[in-house]
C-alpha positions in Angstrom: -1.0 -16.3 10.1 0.2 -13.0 11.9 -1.1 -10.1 10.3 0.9 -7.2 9.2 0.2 -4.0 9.7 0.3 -0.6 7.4 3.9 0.7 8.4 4.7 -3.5 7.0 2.7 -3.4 3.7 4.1 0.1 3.3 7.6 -0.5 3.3 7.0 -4.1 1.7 5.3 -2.3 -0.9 8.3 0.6 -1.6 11.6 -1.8 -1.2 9.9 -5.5 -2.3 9.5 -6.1 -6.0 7.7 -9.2 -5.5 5.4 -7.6 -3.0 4.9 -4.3 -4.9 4.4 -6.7 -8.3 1.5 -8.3 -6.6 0.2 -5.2 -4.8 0.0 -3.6 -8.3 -1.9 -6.3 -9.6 -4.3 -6.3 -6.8 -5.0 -2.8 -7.6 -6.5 -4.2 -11.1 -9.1 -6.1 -9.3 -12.8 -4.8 -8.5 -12.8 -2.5 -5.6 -14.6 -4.9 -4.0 -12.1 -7.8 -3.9 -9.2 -5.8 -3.5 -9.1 -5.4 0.2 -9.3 -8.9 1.0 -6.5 -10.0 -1.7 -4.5 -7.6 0.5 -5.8 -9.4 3.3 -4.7 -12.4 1.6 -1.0 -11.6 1.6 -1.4 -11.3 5.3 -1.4 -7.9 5.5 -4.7 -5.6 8.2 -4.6 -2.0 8.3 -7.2 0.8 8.1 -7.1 3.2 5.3 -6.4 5.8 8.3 -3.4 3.9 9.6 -1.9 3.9 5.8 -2.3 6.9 5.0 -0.7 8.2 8.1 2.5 6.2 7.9 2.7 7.3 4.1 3.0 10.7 5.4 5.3 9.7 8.4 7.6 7.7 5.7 7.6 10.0 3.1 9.6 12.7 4.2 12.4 10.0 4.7 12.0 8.3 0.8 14.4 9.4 -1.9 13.2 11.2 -4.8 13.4 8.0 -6.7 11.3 6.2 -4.1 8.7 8.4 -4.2 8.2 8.0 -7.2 8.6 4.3 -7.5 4.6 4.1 -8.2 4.3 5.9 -10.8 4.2 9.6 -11.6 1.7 11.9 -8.7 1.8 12.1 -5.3 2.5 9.0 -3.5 -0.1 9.5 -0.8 -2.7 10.0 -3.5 -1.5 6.9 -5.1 -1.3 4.8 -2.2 -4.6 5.6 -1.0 -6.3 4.9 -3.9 -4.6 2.0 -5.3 -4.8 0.1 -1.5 -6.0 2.3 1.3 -9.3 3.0 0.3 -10.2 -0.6 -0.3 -9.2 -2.3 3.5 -12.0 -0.6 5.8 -15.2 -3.4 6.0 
């Protein structure tokens, strides 16, 4: 399988309810086995290369897509739910 990269799993993640439904149960899992379920759905990034398109993208999100994750700051959110998980 081709993997995808963050800019992919980002936008997946903001306009997909099927791929944000299973990203936010991925976030449940141990830290440890999150980054590979993310993996998994076919997805490779750093935590660096997320966190810069969520900054890149953000300025272009409507104020109901940024806060389509819950209440806080997106980046914050992102990072911690996902981002911090995918580097080895």
């Amino acid at each position: 399988m081709h993997s995808r990269n963050a800019e992919a799993f980002f936008n997946d993640l903001i306009q997909n309810e099927r791929t944000r439904g299973l990203c936010l149960e991925i976030a449940l899992l141990p830290e440890n086995e999150s980054g590979d379920a993310v993996r998994a759905l076919g997805y490779d990034f750093t935590a660096k290369e997320l966190d810069e398109v969520v900054c890149r993208e953000y300025v272009a999100l409507s104020e109901k897509r940024r806060h389509i994750l819950g209440g806080g700051d997106l980046r914050d959110i992102v990072k911690e739910k996902w981002g911090n998980h995918m580097d080895p």
